[in-house]
N, C-alpha and C positions, 0 to 999 in steps of 0.2 A: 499397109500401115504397121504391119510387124508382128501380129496376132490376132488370134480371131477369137471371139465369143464362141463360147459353147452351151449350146438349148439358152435355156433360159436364164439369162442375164439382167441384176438390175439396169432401168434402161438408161444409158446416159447420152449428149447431145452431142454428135461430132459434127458440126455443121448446121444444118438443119434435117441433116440425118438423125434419126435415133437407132442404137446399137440395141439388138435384142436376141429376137434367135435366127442367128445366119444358117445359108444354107449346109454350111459342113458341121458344123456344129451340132446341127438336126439330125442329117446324115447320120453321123456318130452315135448319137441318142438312138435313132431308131434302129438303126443295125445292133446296139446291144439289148434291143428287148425282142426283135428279133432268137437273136443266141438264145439268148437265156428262156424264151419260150420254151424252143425244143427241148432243155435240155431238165427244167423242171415239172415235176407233177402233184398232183391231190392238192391237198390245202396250199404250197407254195405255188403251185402256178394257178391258181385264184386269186393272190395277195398280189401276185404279178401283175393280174389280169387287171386289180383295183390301180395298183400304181401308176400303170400305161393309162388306165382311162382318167387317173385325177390330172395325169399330164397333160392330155388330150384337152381336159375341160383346161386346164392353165390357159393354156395356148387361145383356144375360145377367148376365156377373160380378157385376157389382152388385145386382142383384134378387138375387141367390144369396146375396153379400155381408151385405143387409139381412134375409134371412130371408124375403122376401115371397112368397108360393107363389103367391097368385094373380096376382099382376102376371108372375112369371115365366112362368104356362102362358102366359096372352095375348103375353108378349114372344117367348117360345119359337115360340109357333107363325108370328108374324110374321119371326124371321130363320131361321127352317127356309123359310118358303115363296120369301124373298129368293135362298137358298143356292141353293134347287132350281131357281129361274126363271136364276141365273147357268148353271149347269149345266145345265142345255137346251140353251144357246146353241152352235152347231157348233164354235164358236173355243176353247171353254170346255171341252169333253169331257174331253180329254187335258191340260187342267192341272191339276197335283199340286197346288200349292199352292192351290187351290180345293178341292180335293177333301179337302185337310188341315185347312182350316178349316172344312168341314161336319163333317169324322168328330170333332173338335173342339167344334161345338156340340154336335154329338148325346150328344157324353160329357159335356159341362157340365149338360145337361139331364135326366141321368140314364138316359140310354136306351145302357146300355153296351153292350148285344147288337145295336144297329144300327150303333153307332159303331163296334164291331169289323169288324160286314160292310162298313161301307167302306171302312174300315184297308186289309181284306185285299184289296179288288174294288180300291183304289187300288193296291196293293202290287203285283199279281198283275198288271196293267195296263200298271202300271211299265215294265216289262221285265227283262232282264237285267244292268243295267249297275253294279250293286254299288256299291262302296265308292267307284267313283269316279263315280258319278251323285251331285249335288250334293240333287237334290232327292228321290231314294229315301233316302240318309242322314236328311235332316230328317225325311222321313216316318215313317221309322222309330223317329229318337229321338223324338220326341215321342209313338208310339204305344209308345214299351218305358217312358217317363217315365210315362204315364198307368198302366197296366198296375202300375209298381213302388209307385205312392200308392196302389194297392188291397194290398199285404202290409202283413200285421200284423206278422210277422217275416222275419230274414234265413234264417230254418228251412227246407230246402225249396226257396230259390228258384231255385236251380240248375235244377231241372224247371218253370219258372214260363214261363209264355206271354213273358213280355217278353225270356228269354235265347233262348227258339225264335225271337224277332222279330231281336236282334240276332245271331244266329247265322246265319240264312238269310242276312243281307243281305250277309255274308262269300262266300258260295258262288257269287253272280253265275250263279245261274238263275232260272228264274220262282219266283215264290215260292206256299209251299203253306202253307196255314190249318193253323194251332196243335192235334195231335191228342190230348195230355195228355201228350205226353211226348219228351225233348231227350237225345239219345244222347252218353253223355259223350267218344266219338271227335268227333263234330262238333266239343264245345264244345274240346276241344284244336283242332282245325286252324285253329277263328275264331281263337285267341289268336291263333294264329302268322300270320294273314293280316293281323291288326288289327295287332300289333308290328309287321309288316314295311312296310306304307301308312302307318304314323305315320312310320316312320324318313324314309322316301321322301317324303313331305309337307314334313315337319321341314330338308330336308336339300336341297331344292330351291329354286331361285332364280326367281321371276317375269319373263317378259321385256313383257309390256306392263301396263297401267294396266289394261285389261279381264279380264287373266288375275291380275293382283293379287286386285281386290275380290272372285273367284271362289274364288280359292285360301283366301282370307281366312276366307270364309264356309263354304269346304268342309273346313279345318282344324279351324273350330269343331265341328262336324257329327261327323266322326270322331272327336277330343277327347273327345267329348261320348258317342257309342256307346262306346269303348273303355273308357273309364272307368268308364258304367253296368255294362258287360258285363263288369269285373272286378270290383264289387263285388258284382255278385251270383253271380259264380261264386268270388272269391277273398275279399274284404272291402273294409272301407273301408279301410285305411291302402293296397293295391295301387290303388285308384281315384284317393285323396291323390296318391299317385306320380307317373301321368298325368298331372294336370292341373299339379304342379309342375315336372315335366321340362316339359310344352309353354310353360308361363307364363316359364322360364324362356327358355327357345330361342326366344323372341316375344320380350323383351326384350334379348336380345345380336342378333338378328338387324334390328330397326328400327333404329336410326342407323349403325350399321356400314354397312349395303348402303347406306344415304343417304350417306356420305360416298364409297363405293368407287363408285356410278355418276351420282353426282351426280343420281338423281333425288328424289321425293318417297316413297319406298316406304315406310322404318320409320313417316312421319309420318302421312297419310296411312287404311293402309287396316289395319296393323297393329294399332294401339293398339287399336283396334274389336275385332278378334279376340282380342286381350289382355284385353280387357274382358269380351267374351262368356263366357270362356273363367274366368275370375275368378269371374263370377256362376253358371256351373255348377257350379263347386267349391263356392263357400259354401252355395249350394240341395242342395247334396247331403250336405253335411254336416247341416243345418239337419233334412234328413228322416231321414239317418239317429239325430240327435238323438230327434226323435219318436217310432222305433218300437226302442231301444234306451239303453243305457245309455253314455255317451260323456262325455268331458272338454270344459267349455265352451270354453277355452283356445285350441285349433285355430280353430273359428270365429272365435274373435276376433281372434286375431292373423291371418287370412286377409281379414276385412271391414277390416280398419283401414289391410293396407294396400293393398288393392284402395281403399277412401276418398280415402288418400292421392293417388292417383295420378289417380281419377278421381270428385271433388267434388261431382260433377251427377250421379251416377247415384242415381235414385231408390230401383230395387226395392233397392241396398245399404245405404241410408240406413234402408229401413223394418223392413230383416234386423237392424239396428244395433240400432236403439231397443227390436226385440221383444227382444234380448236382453239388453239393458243393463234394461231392466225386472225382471228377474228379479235382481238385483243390488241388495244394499241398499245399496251404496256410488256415490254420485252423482260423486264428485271425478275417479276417472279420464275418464270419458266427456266430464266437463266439460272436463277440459283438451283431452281432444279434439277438441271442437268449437272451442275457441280456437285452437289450431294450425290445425284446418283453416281456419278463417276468415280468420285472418290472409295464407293463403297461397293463396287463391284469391278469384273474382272473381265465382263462380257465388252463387247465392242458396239451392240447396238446403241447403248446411250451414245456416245461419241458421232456412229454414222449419221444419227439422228437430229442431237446438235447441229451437226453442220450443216446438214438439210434444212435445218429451222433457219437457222441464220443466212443460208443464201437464198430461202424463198423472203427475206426480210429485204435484204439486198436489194433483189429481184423487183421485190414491190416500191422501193424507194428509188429506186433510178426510173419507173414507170412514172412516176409521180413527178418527177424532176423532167421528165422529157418531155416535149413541147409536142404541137403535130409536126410543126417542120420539119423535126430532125434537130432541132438546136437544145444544149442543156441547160436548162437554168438551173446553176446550184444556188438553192435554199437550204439544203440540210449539208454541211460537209459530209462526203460518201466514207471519207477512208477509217473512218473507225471498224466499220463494219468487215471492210474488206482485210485488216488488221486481225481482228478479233477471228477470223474466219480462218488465215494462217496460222493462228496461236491454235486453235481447237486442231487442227493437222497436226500441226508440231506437236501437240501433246496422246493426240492419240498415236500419232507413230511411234513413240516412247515405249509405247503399253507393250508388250512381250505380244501379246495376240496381234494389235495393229501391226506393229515390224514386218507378221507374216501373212497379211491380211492385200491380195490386188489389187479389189475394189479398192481400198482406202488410197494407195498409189495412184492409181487409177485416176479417182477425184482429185486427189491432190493437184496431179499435174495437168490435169484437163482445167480445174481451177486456174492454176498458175499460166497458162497459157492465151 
């Protein structure tokens, strides 16, 4: 065909093929982490070791993604045996974030009763250092995140394995495996330990660059448990609360301290955690959409202006479109992406757009189609297909589109 994808490509349709990651392309991939193994050590070939294995889990996602069970066993068992040859390694023992991305795969791969014995074997390992261990928090929220996409409802969750995980991690002792059941004294003293670490987090000034990007990321972390652990102990609207008191205290606190010590702090390392922080609220809204009754309203006024502020972020662009799809009214979205376009420089509005507009498409010629095979046109199609060519035309204009594959790519797979 004249070119090949390399690893991991968005996927697009050539037939009823879908382009993703071809075999040379893999090849290539793997022969440079390969290299680059041998040739680094200490902290960089552990940051290595995270990168090869976030890949690894990619690749997972997708075979999951597409449905494909047999490609997933053979994928599964290739980055389980990669996880476990990291974790061998003497330097490798005692890092959590390793060990987070195996208990990780193992839960992707369906093996939820292993994934849990390393939760806890990582947790228990951990130590004692609570709420202000950067990497017991992560650990945690990610294993109370997984835990809460297994409830069907909010019935009960008060006694659920994931408020016994953020509950423990208040008490900054070793931690003990989940025995069916969470003593509702505990779950009061977490509140007040979690209330009083946000305050203290919230409230606290950074003195170097190193202890920024740590704070940054350790703010998220907490944000991030305290707000799980109120919804499942109190609801969503005390979770809402969280993350808009920190969303807001992240935004009066970036350019104030940049103008009062003259360095780069609001710009910087802030806006990251204003973002992180943004994207746990709409994901949590988003799920508790799914296993309950809820106004779509919140979410959207929370993506658009999390949008606004930060243009390039993917997973909120793809939160956007899943739910503007449920909308028969195409015009507000539309304006929205004109706003946004106009007023930035990134290309994901654009890709995004267009993706909106041809799953519009998409769904109106489904509509139009009989089972025969024959069309009935009731709605005229070629606006759409109009409007789809102008959103090209104009993003190829854009200095970044011009140099931008993908968007060629589309284009002409479109035009074809």
């Amino acid at each position: 065909s004249g070119f090949n994808s390399i690893g991991h490509m968005d996927r697009m349709l050539r037939g009823r093929h879908q382009i993703g990651h071809c075999k040379e392309g893999e090849e290539f991939i793997q022969n440079v982490f390969h290299v680059l193994f041998q040739i680094f050590t200490g902290k960089d070939k552990s940051n290595l070791s995270i990168c090869w294995l976030q890949y690894e889990i990619s690749k997972v996602a997708q075979c999951l993604r597409a449905k494909k069970k047999k490609k997933l066993k053979v994928q599964g068992r290739k980055s389980k045996k990669l996880a476990k040859n990291f974790l061998k390694a003497p330097d490798n023992r005692n890092d959590l974030s390793l060990w987070k991305l195996y208990a990780h795969l193992e839960w992707l791969l369906g093996n939820i009763d292993d994934s849990r014995k390393v939760f806890d074997t990582a947790l228990h390992t951990a130590g004692t250092g609570g709420l202000k261990s950067a990497h017991l928090c992560s650990l945690s929220l990610l294993y109370a995140q997984l835990e809460v996409e297994l409830l069907e409802s909010l019935e009960g969750a008060v006694m659920s394995r994931a408020v016994h995980i953020l509950t423990k991690l208040t008490e900054s002792g070793l931690y003990v495996p989940y025995s069916g059941q969470v003593l509702p004294v505990n779950v009061l003293k977490a509140r007040k330990t979690y209330e009083h670490a946000l305050q203290d987090y919230l409230s606290k000034t950074p003195v170097s660059d190193q202890d920024q990007v740590s704070d940054a990321d350790q703010l998220v972390n907490l944000v991030g448990c305290y707000a799980l652990f109120q919804y499942l102990t109190v609801g969503i609207d005390a979770a809402v609360s969280i993350y808009k008191q920190a969303s807001e205290k992240l935004e009066a606190s970036g350019p104030q301290e940049c103008e009062k010590t003259g360095e780069n702090f609001g710009i910087q390392n802030f806006p990251s955690a204003l973002e992180a922080v943004m994207l746990l609220h709409t994901n949590l809204l988003r799920f508790h959409m799914k296993i309950s009754v809820y106004p779509l309203n919140p979410l959207r006024e929370a993506l658009t202006e999390a949008l606004k502020r930060y243009p390039s972020n993917q997973s909120l662009w793809r939160s956007y479109i899943h739910i503007q799809r449920k909308s028969h009214s195409a015009s507000k979205a539309r304006r929205f992406f004109d706003n946004v376009t106009r007023s930035t420089k990134s290309l994901e509005p654009w890709l995004f757009a267009i993706q909106a507009e041809q799953m519009r498409k998409k769904l109106t010629e489904k509509v139009q189609r009989a089972d025969i095979g024959e069309v009935h046109y009731t709605i005229p199609e070629s606006g759409l297909t109009n409007r789809i060519i102008a959103l090209f035309e104009h993003a190829i204009q854009s200095e970044n589109g011009a140099h931008c594959p993908l968007l060629w790519r589309m284009y002409l797979s479109f035009m074809v």
